[in-house]
N, C-alpha and C positions, 0 to 999 in steps of 0.2 A: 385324660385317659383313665377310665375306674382301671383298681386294680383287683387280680380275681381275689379269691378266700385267702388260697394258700402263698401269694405273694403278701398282703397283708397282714397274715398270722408271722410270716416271716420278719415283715420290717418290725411289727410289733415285737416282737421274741427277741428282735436286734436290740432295739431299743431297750430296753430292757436291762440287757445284757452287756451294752454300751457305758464306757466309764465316760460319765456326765465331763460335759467340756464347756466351760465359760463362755457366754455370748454379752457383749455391754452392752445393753441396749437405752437407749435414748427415746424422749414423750415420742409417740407415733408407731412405734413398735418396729419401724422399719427394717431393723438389723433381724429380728425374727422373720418376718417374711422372706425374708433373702434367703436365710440358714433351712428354713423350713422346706421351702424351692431345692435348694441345691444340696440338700443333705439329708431327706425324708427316713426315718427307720433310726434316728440317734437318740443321744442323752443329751439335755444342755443344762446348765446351772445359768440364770440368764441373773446378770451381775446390774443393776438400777440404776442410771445417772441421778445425780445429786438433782440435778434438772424438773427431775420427775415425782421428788420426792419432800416431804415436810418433816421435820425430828421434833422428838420431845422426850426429856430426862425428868423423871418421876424426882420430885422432891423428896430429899431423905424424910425417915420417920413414916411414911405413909403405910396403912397396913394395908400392903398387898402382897398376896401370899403365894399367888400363883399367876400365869399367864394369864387368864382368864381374867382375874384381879387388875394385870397391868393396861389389861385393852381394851376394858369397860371405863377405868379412868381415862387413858389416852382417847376415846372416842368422845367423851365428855370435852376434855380438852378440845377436841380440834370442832367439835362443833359448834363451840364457845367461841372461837379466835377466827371459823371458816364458816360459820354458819350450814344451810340447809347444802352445800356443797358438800360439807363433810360428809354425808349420808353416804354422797358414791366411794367414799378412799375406802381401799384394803388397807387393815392395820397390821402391821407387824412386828409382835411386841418381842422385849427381852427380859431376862432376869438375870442378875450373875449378884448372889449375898444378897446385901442390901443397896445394890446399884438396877435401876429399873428404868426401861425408857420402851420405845415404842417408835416406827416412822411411820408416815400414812402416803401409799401409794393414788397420788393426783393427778398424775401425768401419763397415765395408761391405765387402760381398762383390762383387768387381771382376766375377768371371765373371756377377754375376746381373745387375750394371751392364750388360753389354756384351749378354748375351741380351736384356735388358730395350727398347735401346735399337732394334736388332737388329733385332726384331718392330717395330718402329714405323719403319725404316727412318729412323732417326735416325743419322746417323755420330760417333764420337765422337771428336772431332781428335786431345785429351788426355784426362789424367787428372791434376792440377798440384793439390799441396798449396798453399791458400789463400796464407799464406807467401811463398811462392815467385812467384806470377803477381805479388803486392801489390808484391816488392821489383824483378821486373824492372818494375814500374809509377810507380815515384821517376824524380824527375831526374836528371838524370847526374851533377852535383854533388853532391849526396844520396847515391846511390850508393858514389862511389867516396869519401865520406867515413871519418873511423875513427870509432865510437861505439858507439851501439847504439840498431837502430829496430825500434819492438814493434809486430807484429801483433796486434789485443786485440779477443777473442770474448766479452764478457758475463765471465764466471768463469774466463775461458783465456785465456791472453797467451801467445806466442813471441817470444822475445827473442833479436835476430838479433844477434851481436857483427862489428862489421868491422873492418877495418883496412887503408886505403888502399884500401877495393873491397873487400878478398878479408874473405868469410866466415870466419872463424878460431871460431867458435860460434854452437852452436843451443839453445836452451833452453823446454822448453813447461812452464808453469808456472801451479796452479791461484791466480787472485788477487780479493778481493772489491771492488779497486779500483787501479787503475795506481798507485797510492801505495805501493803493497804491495810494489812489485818495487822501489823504493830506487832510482830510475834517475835522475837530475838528466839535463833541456834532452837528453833524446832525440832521434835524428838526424831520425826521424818517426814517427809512430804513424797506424797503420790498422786498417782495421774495413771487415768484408763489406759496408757500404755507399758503399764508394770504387768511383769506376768505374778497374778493371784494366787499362788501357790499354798495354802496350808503351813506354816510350821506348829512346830512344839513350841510348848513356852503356857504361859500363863492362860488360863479360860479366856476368851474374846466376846464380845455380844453375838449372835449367829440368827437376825432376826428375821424371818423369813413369811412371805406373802403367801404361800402356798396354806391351803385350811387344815391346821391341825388335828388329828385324829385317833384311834385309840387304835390303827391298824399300822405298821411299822410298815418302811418302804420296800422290803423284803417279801410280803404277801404278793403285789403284780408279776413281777419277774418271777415267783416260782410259780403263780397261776397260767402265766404268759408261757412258759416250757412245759406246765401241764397243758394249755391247750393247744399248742403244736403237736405234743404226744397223742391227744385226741385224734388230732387232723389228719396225723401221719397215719395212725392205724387203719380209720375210717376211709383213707385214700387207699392205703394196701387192701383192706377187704372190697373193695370198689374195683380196684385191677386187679385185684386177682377174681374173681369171677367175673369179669371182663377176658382173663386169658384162658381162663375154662369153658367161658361160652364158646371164644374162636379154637379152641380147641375142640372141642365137640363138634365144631361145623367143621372141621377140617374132616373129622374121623368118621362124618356123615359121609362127607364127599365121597372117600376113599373107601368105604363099605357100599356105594353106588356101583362099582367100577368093579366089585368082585363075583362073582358066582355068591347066588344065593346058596348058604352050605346047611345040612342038615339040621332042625333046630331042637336046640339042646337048652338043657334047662339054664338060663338066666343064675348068674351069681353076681351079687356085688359085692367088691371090697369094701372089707369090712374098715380097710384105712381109706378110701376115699373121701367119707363123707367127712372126717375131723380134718382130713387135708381142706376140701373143700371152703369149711367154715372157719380155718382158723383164726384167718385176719378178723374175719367177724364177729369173733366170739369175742376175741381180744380187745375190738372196740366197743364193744357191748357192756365189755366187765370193767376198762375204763372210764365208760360214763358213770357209769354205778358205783364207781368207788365215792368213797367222803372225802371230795376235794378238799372242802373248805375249811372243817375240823383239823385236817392234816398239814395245808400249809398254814394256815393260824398258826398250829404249833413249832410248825418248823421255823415259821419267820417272828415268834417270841422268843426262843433260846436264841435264834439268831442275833437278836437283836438287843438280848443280854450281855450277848459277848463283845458286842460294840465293835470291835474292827473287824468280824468278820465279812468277807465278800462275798456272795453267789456265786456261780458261773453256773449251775445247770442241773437238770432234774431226771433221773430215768425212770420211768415205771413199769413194771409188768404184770397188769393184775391176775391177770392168768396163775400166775406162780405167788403172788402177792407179795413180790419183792420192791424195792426202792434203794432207788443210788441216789445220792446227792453229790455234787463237787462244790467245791470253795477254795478263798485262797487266805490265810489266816500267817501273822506273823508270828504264831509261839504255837507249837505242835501242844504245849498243854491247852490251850483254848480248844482246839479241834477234838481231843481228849473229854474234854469236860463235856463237851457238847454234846459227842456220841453218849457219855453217860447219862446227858440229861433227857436225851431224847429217850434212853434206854428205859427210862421210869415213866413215859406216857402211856397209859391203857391203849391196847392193840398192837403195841411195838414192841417186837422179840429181835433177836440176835441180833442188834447193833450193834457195829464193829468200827474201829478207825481201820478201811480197809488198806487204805495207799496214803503215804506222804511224800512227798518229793520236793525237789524245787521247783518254783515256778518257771515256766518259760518265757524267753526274753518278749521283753515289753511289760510283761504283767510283775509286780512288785508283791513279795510276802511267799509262803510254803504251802504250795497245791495240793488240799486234801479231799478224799475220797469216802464219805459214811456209807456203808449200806446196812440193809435191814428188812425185814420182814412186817408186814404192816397187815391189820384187817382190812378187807375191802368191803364194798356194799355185799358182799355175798355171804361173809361174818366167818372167811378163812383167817 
């Protein structure tokens, strides 16, 4: 069954808006179709079986300096060791110091991942080889211990070597039982049925399949409630002269049914017509705003401040106002941020309007910016 505009704008706007929830998924992508099916309009961070994936740790000394550095090497690598295969793997490199490595996604085809989710208006936060979410998911102690803590899948084990924190080796190795990899008092061992949790503690590798890019994850979701704000206006100015048409045919009707009365001169109010066109005008002067320069801006400070969260957008270019919401752990972040916004050309009277505490379920102090903004009309 399609779904109309405005239920689409809706799951999108959800999605969005949805704090990403971990799916494992395994070669064949199965587990997404399922989630995709039964939970259309979410976020998911889709977590990579060992199964599906190849590792490689950059030998110290090499000059690579940046991501871009790490996956030009890693894609040499594995087309050396994989041959003309290799063409198809998504690479997804890391860097932390001088510790660099890379995995290459073989076992699923990312672009069908991302069409797949796409259609179901599912957003996909990441794309994090199992591995990788499991060891930013240890304690900090754990972490920046030296040993070696093994991710272990049924027949597959990765075996993470550290040293002081830093990753210094990756190893995925087929085993018919953790006895098999010779490992004596491991720093940890995990298994796709650990819940993935994030903690503090030492940097982790965070290597991820999704195509990096110079637009922060923050620009969708505030374009995604700017164009539900579109949608909504454009639908009010659509009903409401919908209920001024059946209004006028009601007042036809009922000017049928009276004595024709003397005629006199014709007045019209002078407030009907802005009544009239309000919705309209409002969705007019919404399209015409500078979407794209405004969330750029909004989702670079944002994303300066590193923890902070979205929730949502209000606009009214009528008046050329803008509210934003978030939810920030230290009210000086939210501080800094209205001031930084406050130094962008076309933005006046930034304000921290509201802070408060979050409401249950949501973690961190629920803040409020509003301000004054140019719109296309150069108020």
């Amino acid at each position: 069954m399609s779904l109309s505009t405005s239920e689409r704008l809706r799951q999108q706007l959800g999605a969005w808006l949805d704090k990403p929830r971990r799916v494992f998924i395994t070669p064949g992508g199965d587990e997404l179709d399922a989630w995709c099916k039964d939970l259309p309009g979410t976020a998911v961070e889709l977590v990579v079986s060992a199964r599906a994936l190849h590792e490689l740790v950059v030998e110290p000394g090499l000059p690579l300096v940046d991501l871009d550095a790490v996956q030009a090497y890693a894609q040499q690598q594995f087309a050396h060791y994989f041959g003309s295969a290799a063409q198809r793997f998504a690479i997804a490199p890391w860097k932390l110091g001088e510790a660099a490595g890379a995995s290459a996604l073989h076992g699923l085809d990312l672009t069908a991942l991302r069409s797949q989710a796409a259609a179901a208006n599912v957003r996909l936060h990441a794309v994090r080889p199992a591995w990788a979410a499991w060891l930013a998911s240890l304690p900090a102690a754990t972490r920046a211990g030296s040993g070696r803590a093994i991710w272990h899948e049924g027949d597959v084990a990765v075996v993470i070597h550290l040293e002081g924190g830093r990753v210094t080796g990756l190893q995925s190795r087929r085993v018919q039982s953790l006895a098999d990899l010779g490992v004596d008092a491991p720093l940890a061992v995990g298994t796709p049925g650990d819940e993935l949790i994030p903690q503090p503690g030492p940097a982790a590798p965070q290597p991820d399949f999704l195509p990096r890019s110079g637009r922060s994850s923050l620009a969708w979701p505030l374009a995604a409630t700017g164009a539900l704000v579109l949608a909504t206006a454009a639908w009010s100015a659509v009903d409401s002269h919908r209920m001024l048409d059946t209004a006028r045919a009601a007042r036809d009707r009922v000017a049928t049914l009276r004595p024709t009365p003397t005629p006199r001169p014709t007045v019209r109010s002078a407030r009907a017509e802005p009544a009239e066109n309000l919705a309209a005008v409002e969705a007019r002067a919404l399209l015409a705003m500078p979407w794209e320069p405004l969330l750029t801006r909004v989702e670079t400070v944002g994303a300066e401040a590193k923890t902070i969260a979205w929730l949502g957008l209000d606009a009214s270019a009528g008046r050329g106002e803008l509210r934003l919401e978030g939810l920030t752990p230290d009210k000086l972040l939210a501080l800094q941020l209205a001031e930084q916004l406050g130094t962008t050309p076309g933005w006046r009277q930034v304000v921290l309007s509201r802070f408060s505490a979050a409401e249950t379920g949501l973690v961190g102090q629920r803040f409020e910016i509003q301000a004054r903004v140019a719109t296309g009309g150069g108020s």
